[in-house]
C-alpha positions as CSV (number, residue, x, y, z in Angstrom):
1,X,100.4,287.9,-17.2
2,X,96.4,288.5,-17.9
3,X,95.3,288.9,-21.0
4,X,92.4,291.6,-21.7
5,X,90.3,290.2,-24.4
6,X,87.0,291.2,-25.3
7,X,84.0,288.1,-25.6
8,X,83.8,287.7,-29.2
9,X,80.2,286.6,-28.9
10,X,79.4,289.5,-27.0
11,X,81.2,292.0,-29.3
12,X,79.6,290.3,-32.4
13,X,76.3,289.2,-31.0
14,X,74.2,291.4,-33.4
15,X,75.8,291.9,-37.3
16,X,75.8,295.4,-38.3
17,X,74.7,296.3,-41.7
18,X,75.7,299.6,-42.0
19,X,72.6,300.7,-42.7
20,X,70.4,302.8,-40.8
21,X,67.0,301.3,-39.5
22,X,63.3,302.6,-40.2
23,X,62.8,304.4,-36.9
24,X,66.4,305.8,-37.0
25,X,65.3,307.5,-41.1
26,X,61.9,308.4,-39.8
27,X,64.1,310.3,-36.7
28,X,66.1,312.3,-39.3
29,X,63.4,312.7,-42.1
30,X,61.6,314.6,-38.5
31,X,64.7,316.9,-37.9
32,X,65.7,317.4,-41.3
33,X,64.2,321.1,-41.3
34,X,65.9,321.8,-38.2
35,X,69.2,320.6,-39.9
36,X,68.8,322.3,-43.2
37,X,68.0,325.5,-41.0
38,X,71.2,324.8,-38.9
39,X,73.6,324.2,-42.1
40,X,72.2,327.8,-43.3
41,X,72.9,329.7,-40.5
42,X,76.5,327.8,-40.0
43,X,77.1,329.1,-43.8
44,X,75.9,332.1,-43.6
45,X,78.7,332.8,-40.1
46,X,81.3,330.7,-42.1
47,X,81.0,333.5,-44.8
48,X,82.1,336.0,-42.1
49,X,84.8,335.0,-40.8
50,X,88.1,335.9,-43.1
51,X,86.6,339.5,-43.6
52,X,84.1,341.9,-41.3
53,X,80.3,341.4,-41.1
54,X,78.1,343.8,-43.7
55,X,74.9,344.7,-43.1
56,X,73.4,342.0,-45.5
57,X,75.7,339.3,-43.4
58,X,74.4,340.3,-40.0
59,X,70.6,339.8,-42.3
60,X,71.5,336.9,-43.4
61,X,72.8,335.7,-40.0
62,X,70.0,337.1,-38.2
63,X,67.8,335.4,-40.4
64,X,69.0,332.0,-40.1
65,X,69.3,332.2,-37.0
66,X,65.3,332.8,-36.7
67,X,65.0,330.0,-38.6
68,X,67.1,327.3,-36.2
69,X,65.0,328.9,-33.6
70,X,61.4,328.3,-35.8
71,X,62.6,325.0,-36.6
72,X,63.2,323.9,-33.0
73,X,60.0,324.9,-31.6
74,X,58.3,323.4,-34.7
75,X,60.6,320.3,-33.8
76,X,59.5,320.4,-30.2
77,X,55.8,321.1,-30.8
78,X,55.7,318.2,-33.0
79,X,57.2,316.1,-30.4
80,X,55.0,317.1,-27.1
81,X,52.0,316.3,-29.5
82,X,52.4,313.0,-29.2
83,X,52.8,313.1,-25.1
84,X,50.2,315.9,-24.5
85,X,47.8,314.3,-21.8
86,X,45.6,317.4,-21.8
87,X,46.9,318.7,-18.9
88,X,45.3,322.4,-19.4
């Protein structure tokens, strides 16, 4: 009989903290408008879902989902900055 056994040096070869790292909190301070835009819109279709859309919740939906899309292209915009090679 073989036993399966993972390397414990290679399983443990770098302690985890549980904490995130800089560049991983700079990531998400960068998409945090994206997110808070994304939680908005999830509320505002969570509202409708045990009773039939109004008018103000298809707004509100609408809305929101404006947002999510303002926020990605802000997201993306500030992200091809940094890789723009003025090709033009």
């Amino acid at each position: 009989m073989k036993f399966i056994v993972a390397l414990q040096a290679a399983v443990t070869a770098v302690p985890f903290d549980g904490e995130p790292s800089d560049g991983e909190l700079d990531a998400i301070e960068q998409e945090l408008p994206l997110i808070l835009a994304e939680v908005d819109l999830l509320d505002a279709q969570i509202m409708t879902l045990d009773r039939p859309a109004t008018v103000l919740d298809e707004r509100r939906i609408r809305r929101a989902h404006n947002r999510v899309m303002v926020e990605r292209r802000n997201l993306t915009n500030r992200a091809g900055a940094g890789l723009a090679g003025g090709a033009a």
